[in-house]
TORROMI-835168 format. One record per residue (C-alpha): x, y, z. Coordinates in steps of 0.5 Angstrom, whole numbers, padded with zeros to 4 digits, always signed. Each point is the difference from the previous one (the first is absolute). Layout:
BEGIN
XYZ;...
***
This chain:
BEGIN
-0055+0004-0005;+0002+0006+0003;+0006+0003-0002;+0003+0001+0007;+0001-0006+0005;+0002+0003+0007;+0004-0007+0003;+0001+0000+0007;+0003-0006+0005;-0007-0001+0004;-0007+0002-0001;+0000+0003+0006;+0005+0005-0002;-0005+0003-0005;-0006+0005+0005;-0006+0002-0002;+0002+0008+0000;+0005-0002-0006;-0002+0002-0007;-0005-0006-0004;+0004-0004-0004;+0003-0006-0002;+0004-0004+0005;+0003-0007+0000;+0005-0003+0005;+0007-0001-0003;-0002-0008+0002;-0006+0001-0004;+0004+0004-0006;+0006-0005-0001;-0005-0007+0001;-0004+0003-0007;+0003-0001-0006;-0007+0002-0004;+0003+0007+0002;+0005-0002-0005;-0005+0002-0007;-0002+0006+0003;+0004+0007-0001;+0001+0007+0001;-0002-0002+0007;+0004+0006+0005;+0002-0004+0006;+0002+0003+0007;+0004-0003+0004;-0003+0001+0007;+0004-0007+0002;+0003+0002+0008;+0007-0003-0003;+0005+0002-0005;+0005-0004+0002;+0004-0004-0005;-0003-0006-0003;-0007+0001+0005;-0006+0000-0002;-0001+0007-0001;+0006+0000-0005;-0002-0006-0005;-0008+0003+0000;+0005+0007-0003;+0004-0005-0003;-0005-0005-0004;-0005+0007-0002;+0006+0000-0006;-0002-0007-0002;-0007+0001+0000;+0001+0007-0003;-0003+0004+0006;+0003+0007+0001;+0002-0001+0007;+0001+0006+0005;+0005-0001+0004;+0003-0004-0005;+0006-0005+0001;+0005+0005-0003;-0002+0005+0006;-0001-0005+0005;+0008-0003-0002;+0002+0008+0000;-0004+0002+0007;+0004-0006+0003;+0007+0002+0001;+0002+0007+0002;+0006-0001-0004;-0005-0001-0007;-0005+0006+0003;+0005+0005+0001;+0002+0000-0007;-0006+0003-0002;-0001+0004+0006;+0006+0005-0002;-0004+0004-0006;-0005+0001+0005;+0006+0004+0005;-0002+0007-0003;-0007-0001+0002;+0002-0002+0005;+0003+0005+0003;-0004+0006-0002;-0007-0004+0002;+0003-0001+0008;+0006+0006+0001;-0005+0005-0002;-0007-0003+0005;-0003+0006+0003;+0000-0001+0006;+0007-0005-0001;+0000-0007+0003;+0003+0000+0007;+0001-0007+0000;+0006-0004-0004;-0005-0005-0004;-0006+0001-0003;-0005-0005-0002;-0005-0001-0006;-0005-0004-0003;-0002+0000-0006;-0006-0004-0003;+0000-0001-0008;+0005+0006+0000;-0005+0005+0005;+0003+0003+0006;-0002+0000+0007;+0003+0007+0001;-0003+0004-0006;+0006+0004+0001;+0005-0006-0003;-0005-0002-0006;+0005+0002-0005;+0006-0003+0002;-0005-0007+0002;-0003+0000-0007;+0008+0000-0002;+0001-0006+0005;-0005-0002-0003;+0001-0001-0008;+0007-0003+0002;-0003-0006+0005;-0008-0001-0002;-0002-0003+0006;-0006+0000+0003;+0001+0002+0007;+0007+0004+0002;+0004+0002+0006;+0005+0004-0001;+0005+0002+0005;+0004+0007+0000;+0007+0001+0004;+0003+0007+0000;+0008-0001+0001;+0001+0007-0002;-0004-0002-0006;-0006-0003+0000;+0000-0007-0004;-0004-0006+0000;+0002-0005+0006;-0006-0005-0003;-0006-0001-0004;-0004-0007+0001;-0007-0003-0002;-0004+0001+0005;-0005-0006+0001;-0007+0001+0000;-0003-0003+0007;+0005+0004+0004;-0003+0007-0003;-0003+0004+0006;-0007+0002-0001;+0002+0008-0002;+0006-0004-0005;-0007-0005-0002;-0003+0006-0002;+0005+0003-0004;+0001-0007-0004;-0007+0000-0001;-0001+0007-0004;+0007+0000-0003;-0002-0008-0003;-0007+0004-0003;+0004+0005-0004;+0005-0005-0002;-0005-0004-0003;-0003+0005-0004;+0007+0002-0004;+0003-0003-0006;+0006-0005+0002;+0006+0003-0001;+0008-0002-0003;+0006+0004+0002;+0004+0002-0007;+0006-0003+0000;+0006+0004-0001;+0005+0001-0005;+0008-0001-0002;+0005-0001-0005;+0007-0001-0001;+0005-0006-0002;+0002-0003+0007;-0002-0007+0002;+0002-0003+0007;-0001-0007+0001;-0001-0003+0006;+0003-0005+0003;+0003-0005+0006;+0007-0002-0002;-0001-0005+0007;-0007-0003-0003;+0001-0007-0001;-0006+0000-0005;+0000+0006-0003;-0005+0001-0006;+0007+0001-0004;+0006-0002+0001;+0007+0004-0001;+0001-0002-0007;-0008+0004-0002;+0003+0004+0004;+0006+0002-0004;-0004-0001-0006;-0005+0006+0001;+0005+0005+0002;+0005-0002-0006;-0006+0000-0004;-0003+0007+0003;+0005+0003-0003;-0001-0002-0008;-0006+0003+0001;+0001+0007+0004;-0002-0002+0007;+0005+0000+0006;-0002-0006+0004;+0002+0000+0006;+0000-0005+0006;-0003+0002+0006;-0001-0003+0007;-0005+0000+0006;+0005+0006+0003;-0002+0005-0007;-0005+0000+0003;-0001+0009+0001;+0004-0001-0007;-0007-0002-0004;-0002+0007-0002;+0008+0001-0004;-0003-0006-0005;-0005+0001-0005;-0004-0008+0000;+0001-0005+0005;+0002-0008-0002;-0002-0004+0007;+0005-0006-0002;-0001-0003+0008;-0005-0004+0003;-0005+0004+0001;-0005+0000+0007;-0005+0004+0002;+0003+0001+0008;+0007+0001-0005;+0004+0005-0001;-0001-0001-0008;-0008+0002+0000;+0004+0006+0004;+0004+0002-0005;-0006-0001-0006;-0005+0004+0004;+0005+0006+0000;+0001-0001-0007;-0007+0002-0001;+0000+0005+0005;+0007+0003-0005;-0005-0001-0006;+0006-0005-0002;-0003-0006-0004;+0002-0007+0003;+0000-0007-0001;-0003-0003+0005;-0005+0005+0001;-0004+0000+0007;-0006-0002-0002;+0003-0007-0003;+0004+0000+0005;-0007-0001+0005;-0003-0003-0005;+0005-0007-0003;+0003-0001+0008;-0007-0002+0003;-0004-0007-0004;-0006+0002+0004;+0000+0006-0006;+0002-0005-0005;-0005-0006+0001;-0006+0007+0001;+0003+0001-0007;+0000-0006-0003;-0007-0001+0002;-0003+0007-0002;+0004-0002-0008;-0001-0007+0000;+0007-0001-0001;+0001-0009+0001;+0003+0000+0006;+0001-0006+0006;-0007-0001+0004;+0001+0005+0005;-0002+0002+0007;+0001+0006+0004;-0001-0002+0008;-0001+0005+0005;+0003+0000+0006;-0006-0001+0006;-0004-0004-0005;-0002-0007+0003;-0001-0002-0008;+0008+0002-0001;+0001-0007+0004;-0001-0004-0005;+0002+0000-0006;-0004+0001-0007;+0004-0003-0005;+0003-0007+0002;+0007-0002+0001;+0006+0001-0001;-0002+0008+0000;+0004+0005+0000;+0000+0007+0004;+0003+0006+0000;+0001+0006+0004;-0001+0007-0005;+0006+0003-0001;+0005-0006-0001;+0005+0000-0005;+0005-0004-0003;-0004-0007+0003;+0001+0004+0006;-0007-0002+0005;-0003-0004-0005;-0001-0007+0004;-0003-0007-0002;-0004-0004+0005;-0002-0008-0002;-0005-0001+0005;-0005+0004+0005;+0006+0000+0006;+0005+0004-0004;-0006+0003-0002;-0002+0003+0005;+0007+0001+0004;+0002+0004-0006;-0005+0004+0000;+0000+0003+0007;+0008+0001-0001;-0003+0005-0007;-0006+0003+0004;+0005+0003+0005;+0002+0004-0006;-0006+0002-0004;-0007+0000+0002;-0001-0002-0007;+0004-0006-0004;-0001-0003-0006;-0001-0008-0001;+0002-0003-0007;-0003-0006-0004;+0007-0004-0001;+0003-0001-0007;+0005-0002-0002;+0005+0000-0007;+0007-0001-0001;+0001+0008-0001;-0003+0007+0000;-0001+0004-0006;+0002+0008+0001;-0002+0005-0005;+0003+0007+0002;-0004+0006-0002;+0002+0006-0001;-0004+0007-0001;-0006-0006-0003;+0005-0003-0005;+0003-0007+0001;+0007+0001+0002;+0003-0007+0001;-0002-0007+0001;+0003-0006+0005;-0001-0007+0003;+0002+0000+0007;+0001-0008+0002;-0002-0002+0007;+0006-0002+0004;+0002-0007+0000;-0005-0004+0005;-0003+0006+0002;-0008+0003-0002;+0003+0008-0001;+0005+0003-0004;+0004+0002+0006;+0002-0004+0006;+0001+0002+0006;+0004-0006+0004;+0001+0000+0008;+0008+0000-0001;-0002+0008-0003;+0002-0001-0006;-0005+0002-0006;+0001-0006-0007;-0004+0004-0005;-0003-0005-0007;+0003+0001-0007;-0003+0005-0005;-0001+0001-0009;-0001+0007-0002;-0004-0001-0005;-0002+0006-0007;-0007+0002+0002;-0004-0003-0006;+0004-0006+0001;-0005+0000+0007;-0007-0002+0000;-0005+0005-0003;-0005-0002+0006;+0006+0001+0006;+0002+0007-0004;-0006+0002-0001;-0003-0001+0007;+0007+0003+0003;-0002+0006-0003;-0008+0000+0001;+0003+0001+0008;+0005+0005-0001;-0004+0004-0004;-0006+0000+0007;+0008+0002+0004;+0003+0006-0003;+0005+0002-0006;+0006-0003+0004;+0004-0006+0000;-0003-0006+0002;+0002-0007+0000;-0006-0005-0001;+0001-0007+0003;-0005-0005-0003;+0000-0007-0001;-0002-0005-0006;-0002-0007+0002;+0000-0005-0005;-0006-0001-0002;+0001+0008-0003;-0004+0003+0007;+0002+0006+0002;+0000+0003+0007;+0002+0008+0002;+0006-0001+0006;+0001+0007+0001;+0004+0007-0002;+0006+0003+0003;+0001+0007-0001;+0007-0001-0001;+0002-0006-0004;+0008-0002+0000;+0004+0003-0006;+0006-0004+0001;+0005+0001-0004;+0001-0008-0003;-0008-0001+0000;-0005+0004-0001;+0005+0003-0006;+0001-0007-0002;-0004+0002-0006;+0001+0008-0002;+0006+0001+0004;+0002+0007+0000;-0006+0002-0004;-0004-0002+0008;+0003+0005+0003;-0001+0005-0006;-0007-0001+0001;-0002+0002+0006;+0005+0006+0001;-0004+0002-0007;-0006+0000+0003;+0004+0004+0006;+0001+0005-0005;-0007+0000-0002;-0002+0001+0007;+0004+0005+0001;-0002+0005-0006;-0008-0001+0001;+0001+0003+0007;+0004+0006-0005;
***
């Protein structure tokens, strides 16, 4: 197989003047699992949306599980969303910026300036440096950027710019800038480095269901101290404070339209180790990747389904009853629905598709508790079984009444767990990242095991998760802190 894929929404979006090669639609692309065996494939992501939870996204998003290198990738796409992410980067590029403009021969008249940029090449050869630059820090395949002057020149903004809505001059700029691209090497950016002995921790004190609660909390930082670490507690107000800390612990609920997935994109940009990193943040908080992932290890998991929304097919549902279904980025039980017949089937899933043009149908298994092995840096951190609640299918109930009644739990030595749940817990982190996970998976009676899902920040809580290690949890991870901190030296 090629090694280039061009994805695009609609055959008709892909002219004859284009350079030849190998085209799929994102339909096409996202319905055949065969992709799955095959790798080293650069995929480029010509899909006419990015929005958040499109189809565009999750052909970015699932190229990870499959092991393509996807350009844009998931990480952009998140970045380029929200002027308030992109604007982080774009600061180092002031510089440039207003060398590049003030000093243009002759000078702009007008106050705002457009530019795009077509696999980091410049409609005006005049900008061609400073489009590269734009270019390394938001690889996507078709820019437009918008100057402002306001006494000085700045980036007002910078959007994808979908393929079929391109001019034919513009047409023909794509097609001989996707002609050099496609005879070069693919590129990574070099991380940058920091070092120092400052941890901030990350955390809502209104949360009602933080990944700790104020007892771990009081714990880390008591903690810290022993080891030489100041640990300090930072809310979403210190924010501009990011850059005074040296490693990041995100200790709230993490999201990708969030301020925490905010936080940690900084703390990359601040060369700053931090936990949850962006990537395992994208990554944990969509199940489409999971199932996608599971798929490409062969991992045991329930029989899944992923239904797209427009497809006939997706009506009728593939598993039988009772089947349960899920939006991509629940958490906490959150958007995790079960329906008992075709009725509730179907009602359900119109509610889901108004929020993802992707959801995920899940065969039905049911134990009396969920185990959770935590992982930290590819080690086994602590094990636990959650207990459904009481007349409930999940861990966590939500009533009407608003009131949350959550099952009991039993923390566990980790070689008290079974090798099998362990060992299956580590085979999906170690395809996630070095963070800290939390894997929930379930074990039925008869031994068989199923693969539920991963978390990109488990609870440590203070009377749980320490049940077994005590201060000796919290030792572990704020050591591993240290050890990121002093590779960055």
């Amino acid at each position: 197989m090629s090694s280039h894929i061009v994805l695009i929404e609609r055959k008709e979006d892909w002219l004859p003047s284009f350079p030849e090669v190998h085209t799929l639609t994102a339909r096409e692309y996202l319905g055949q699992p065969e992709l799955l065996e095959h790798r080293g494939i650069h995929l480029i992501n010509l899909c006419r949306s990015y929005r958040y939870l499109s189809t565009g996204y999750y052909c970015s998003l699932l190229a990870g599980a499959r092991h393509h290198k996807a350009l844009p990738s998931v990480n952009t796409l998140t970045a380029l969303s929200r002027k308030s992410l992109y604007t982080l980067d774009v600061e180092e590029l002031d510089p440039s910026i207003q060398k590049t403009l003030t000093k243009r021969q002759p000078p702009a008249a007008s106050e705002e300036l457009e530019l795009a940029i077509y696999f980091g090449q410049a409609d005006d050869p005049g900008l061609q440096g400073l489009a590269r630059q734009i270019f390394d820090l938001f690889p996507c395949p078709i820019l437009k950027v918008t100057f402002r002057r306001q006494h000085r020149w700045g980036i007002s903004a910078i959007h994808p710019l979908p393929l079929h809505l391109l001019t034919p001059s513009q047409q023909e700029d794509f097609a001989r800038a996707l002609s050099a691209y496609l005879s070069k090497p693919w590129r990574l950016p070099k991380p940058k480095r920091a070092a120092r002995y400052d941890l901030a921790i990350l955390h809502d004190p209104n949360e009602k269901k933080a990944p700790s609660n104020p007892g771990a909390l009081r714990k880390f930082v008591q903690t810290g101290k022993k080891l030489g670490i100041e640990v300090e507690l930072i809310e979403r107000k210190d924010y501009g404070r990011l850059s005074e800390f040296d490693a990041l612990f995100i200790r709230a609920t993490t999201a990708i339209n969030h301020y925490t997935y905010r936080f940690s994109h900084k703390a990359v940009l601040e060369g700053i180790p931090v936990i949850d990193d962006p990537t395992s943040i994208i990554r944990c908080t969509n199940k489409v990747f999971l199932a996608e992932l599971l798929a490409k290890e062969r991992l045991p998991c329930p029989k899944t389904a992923i239904l797209q929304k427009g497809d006939p097919k997706a009506q009728n549902n593939p598993l039988g009853f009772p089947v349960v279904l899920k939006i991509p980025d629940g958490s906490f039980s959150r958007g995790v629905l079960k329906a008992d017949n075709p009725y509730q089937y179907r009602q359900l899933l119109g509610e889901l598709f108004k929020e993802s043009d992707l959801i995920l149908a899940q065969e039905f298994v049911y134990t009396p508790f969920d185990w959770r092995i935590g992982i930290l840096n590819y080690q086994p951190l602590y094990a636990c079984r959650y207990f459904m609640s009481r007349r409930h299918w999940q861990i966590v109930k939500y009533e009407r009444s608003g009131r949350v009644v959550e099952g009991g739990f039993e923390t566990l030595a980790v070689e008290q767990a079974p090798k099998a749940v362990v060992d299956a817990a580590l085979h999906l982190a170690h395809k996630i990242g070095d963070g800290l996970y939390g894997v929930d998976l379930k074990q039925t009676e008869d031994g068989k095991l199923y693969v539920i899902e991963i978390n990109d920040n488990p609870n440590i809580d203070a009377g749980i998760e320490d049940k077994v290690l005590g201060e000796e949890l919290y030792r572990r991870i704020l050591a591993d802190f240290i050890r990121r901190i002093e590779e960055r030296r």
